[in-house]
C-alpha positions, 0 to 999 in steps of 0.5 A: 642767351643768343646774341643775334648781334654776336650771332653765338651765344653769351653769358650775361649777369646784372651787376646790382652795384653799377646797374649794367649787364655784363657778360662773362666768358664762356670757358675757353674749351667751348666755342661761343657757337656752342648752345649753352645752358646756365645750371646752379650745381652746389654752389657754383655757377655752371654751363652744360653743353653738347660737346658733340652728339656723343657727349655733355659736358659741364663747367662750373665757375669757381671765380665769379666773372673770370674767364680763367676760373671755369673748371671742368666738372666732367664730360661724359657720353649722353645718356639713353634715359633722355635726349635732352640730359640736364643736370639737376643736383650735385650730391655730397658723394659727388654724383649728379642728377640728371635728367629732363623728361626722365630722372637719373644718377650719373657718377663722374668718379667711374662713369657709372650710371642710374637710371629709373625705369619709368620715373619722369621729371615732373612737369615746370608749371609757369 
């Protein structure tokens, strides 16, 4: 979420235990002005951002709450299927579903990539 106190953005949870948000710390890589996303990827907590015009990347949490524990999954250039590039899923082989108006595979393995001509993302309904 953006703090306009903070004037960046920040990751917060709400702790069940002691009925408070925290917040946890981005990864070290990033910069608290960077515009990050919050995505569930397998079962880690994980963040996806631009890096820069030319690349995504994304980071996943392996310890909860701990600053020191955000691993990078990958960075890889943006994709042309889509503008707006969201990873969806993580599959056993390790490569990821991407998209938002349009569907694709990305491989970090060997930085391959799949996209389907003419598939689109269905609409959120809210």
């Amino acid at each position: 979420m953006y703090s306009r106190e903070l004037r960046s953005c920040v990751i917060v949870y709400f702790d069940l235990v002691e009925g408070k948000f925290k917040e946890v710390p981005p990864p070290s890589s990033l910069e608290k002005d960077d515009e990050m996303n919050l995505v569930v990827l397998g079962e880690h907590n994980c963040v996806y951002c631009d890096i820069d015009v030319e690349q995504i990347g994304v980071y996943a949490m392996e310890e909860y709450g701990k600053k020191d524990s955000w691993a990078r999954l990958f960075v890889r250039p943006t994709l042309p299927i889509s503008t707006c590039v969201k990873p969806l899923c993580v599959t056993k082989k390790g490569q990821v579903s991407i998209g938002e108006s349009e569907i694709g595979i990305y491989d970090p393995k060997d930085g391959t990539q799949l996209s389907f001509g003419g598939v689109h993302a269905l609409p959120i309904i809210a």
